[in-house]
N, C-alpha and C positions, 0 to 999 in steps of 0.2 A: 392597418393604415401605414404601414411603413412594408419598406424595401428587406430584401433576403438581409443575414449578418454579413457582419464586415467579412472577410476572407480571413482564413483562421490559418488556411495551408501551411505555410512556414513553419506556426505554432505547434504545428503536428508533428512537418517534418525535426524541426528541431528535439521535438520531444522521441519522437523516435530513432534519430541518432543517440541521444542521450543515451534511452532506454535501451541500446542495442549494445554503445558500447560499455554499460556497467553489468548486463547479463554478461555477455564477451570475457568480462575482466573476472568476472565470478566465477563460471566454469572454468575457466583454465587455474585461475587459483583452487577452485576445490579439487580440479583433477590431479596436481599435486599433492594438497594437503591430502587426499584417499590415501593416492600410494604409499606417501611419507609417513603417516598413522598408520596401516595397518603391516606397513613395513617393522616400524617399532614396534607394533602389540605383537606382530612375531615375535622376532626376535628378542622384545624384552619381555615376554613374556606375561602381558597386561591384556587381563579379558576387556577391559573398559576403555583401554586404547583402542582396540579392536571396535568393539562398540560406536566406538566417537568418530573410526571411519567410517564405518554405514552410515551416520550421521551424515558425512561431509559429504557422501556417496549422494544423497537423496537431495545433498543441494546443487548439484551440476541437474539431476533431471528437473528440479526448481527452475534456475536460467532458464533451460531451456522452454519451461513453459510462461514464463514472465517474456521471453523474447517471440515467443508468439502469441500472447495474449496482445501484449504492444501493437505487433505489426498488425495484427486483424481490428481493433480497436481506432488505430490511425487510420483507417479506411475512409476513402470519402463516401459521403450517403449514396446509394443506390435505389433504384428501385423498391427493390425487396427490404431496405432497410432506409426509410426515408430522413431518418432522424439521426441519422450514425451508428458507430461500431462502439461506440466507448463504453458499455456496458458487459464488452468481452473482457474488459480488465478486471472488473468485478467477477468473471466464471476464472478466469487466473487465479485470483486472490481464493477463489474458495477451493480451486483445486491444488492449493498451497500448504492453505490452511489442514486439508485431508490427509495430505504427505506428512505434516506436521503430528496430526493428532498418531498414523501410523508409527512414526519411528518414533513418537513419546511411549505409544505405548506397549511398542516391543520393547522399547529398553526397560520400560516398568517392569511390565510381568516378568523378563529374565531375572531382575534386581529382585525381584522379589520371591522368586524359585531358588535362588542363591542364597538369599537372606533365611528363610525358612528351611530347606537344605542343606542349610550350614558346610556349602561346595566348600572344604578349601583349597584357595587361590596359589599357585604359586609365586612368590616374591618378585615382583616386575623389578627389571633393570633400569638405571638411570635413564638411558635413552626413549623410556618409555616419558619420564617426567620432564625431556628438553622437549620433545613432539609436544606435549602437552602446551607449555610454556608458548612457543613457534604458535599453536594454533589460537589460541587465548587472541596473542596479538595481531595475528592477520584479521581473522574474523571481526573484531570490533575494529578495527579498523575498515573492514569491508563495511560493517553493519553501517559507519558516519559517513561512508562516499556512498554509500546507496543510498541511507536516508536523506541525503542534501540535496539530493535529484528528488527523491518523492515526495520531498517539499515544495522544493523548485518548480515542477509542475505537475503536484497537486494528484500523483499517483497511485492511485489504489494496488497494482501489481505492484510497483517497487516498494511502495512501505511493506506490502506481505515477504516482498523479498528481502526487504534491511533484518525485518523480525527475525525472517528463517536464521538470518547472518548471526545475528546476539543469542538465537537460540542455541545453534553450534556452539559461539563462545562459552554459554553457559556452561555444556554439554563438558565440553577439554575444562570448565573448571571444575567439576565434578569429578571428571576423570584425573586429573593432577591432584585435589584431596585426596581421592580414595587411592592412588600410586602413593604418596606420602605416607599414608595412614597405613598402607601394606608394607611400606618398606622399617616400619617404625614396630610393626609386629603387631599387627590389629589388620589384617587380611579382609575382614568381616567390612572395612569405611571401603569398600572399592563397590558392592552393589548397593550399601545404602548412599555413598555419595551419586550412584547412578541412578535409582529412583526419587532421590531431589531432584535429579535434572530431567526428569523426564516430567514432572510434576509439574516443574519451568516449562517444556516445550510442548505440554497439553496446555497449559494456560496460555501460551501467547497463538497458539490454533485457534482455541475459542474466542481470542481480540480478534484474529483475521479474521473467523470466520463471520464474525457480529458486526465488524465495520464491514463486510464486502455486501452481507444481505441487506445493510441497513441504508445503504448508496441503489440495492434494486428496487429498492420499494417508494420510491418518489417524497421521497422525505425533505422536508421544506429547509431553505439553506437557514441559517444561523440567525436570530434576532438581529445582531449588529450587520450584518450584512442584507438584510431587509432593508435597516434603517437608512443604510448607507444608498442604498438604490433609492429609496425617498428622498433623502437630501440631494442627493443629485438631481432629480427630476423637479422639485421645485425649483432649482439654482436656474433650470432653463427659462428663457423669456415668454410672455405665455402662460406658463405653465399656472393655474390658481390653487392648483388642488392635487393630492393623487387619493383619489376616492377608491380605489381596491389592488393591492398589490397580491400575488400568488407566484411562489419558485414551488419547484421541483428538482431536486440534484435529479442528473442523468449521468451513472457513471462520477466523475470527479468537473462532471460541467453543471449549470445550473441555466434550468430556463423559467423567463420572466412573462408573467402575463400581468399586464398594468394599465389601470385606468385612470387618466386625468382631465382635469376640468380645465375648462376653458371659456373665453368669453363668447356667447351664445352668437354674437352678432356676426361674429367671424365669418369668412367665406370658407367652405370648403377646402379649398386650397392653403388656405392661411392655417387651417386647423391642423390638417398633412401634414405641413412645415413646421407645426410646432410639435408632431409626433416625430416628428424623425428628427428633429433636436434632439429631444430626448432620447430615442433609440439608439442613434449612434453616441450620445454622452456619456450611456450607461455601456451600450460594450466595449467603446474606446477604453473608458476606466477601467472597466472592471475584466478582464479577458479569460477568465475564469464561465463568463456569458457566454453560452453557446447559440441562444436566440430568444429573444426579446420580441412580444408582439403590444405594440402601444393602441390605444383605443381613447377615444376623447368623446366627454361629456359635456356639454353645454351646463355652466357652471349655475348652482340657484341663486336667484335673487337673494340677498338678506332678507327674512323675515317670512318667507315662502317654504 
């Protein structure tokens, strides 16, 4: 009984400038940080330096799949996809999360050929421990401008991408203990500080990969946010009742199907009018709403 949602357009486009220019800012930072690490794991002679560029390596092809997850996801409905695109953020997010679980666990199994092996390392140079230091704080610094967007609106690709960001950091903190611990004459802290950190970047794959499936599967939005679409709905005039409420997240949006009562005597039109009060109170507020459909029951008598 109600009209298509409000127009969301803008919501998108702005989300996808966001998202375009924090991928943007990512690749080109990781395409330095690559060359600057694995310039110093030459030169200073740090397998785990080395290491922690292949790390940085695998987050520029991240951006770029976080930047086309975005763009196909802002897509307006078509045809062939009547409901929108935004559920391509979530195939992002798990093709993030796979990138993730790969370079955790190359780095494992090498740390752990090393560790068992007993390679010994040749003693990294200084320059290996300031790379380290440099990457620590770019990277978390990356990881709180990305995650301020994927809070901002509510993205499933960007928080897999902030993750990927803290997991790097992790990564160069691993690799600046085990440079320390080598240069102190214990060679042996450079693979076991690298299979902690790959133990860090297999556990935050398995978050992305459990929030990205668990946004495919129609999973109902939050108790408080239920409740919240209630209070709303009664707050309208009209409104007696809401006798059945049901969401489903799609992607990072949520669609609302809801039934409210109302007085029996009404005409038709007067009932219309009080569903689309409603309809548009709840996506005005809440824009997170991707679409709302309201339905009205002739409210019961007391005592019936």
């Amino acid at each position: 009984m109600t009209n298509e949602p409000i127009n969301t357009q803008q919501n998108q486009q702005d989300f996808q400038a966001a998202a375009t220019k924090v991928s943007v800012i990512s690749m080109a930072t990781n395409v330095i940080l690559t060359v600057a690490k694995f310039a110093a794991g030459v030169f200073a002679h740090s397998g785990a330096m080395i290491s922690d560029a292949v790390h940085s390596a695998s987050d520029i092809f991240s951006g770029l799949i976080v930047l086309i997850g975005v763009r196909i996801s802002s897509k307006a409905p078509d045809d062939k996809h009547p409901y929108g695109h935004e559920r391509f953020e979530c195939v992002a997010a798990l093709l993030l999360s796979g990138i993730l679980a790969l370079v955790g666990g190359t780095i494992g199994v090498n740390a752990v050929k090393d560790i068992i092996g007993g390679r010994v390392q040749e003693v990294p140079g200084i320059l290996a421990l300031v790379a380290a230091v440099v990457s620590i704080v770019t990277k978390e610094t990356l990881f709180w401008y990305t995650r301020g967007y994927a809070k901002k609106y509510r993205s499933t690709a960007l928080h897999a991408e902030a993750w990927h960001q803290r997991s790097d950091a992790l990564s160069s903190i691993g690799a600046l203990i085990g440079i320390a611990g080598a240069r102190m004459g214990v060679p042996v802290m450079e693979p076991i500080a690298s299979l902690i950190i790959a133990l860090f970047i297999l556990r935050v794959a398995v978050r992305i990969f459990r929030d990205a499936i668990d946004q495919m599967v129609d999973h109902s939005a939050s108790e408080e946010t239920e409740a919240a679409f209630r209070e709303t709905a009664m707050e309208q005039p009209g409104v007696q009742g809401v006798e059945l409420l049901r969401t489903r997240m799609f992607g990072n949006r949520v669609y609302v199907d809801l039934e409210i009562a109302a007085d029996p005597g009404l005409s038709l039109a007067a009932a219309h009018e009080i569903a689309e009060r409603v309809h548009d109170a709840i996506e005005q507020t809440y824009p997170d709403v991707k679409h709302i459909m309201v339905h009205v029951n002739p409210a019961k008598e007391q005592g019936k």
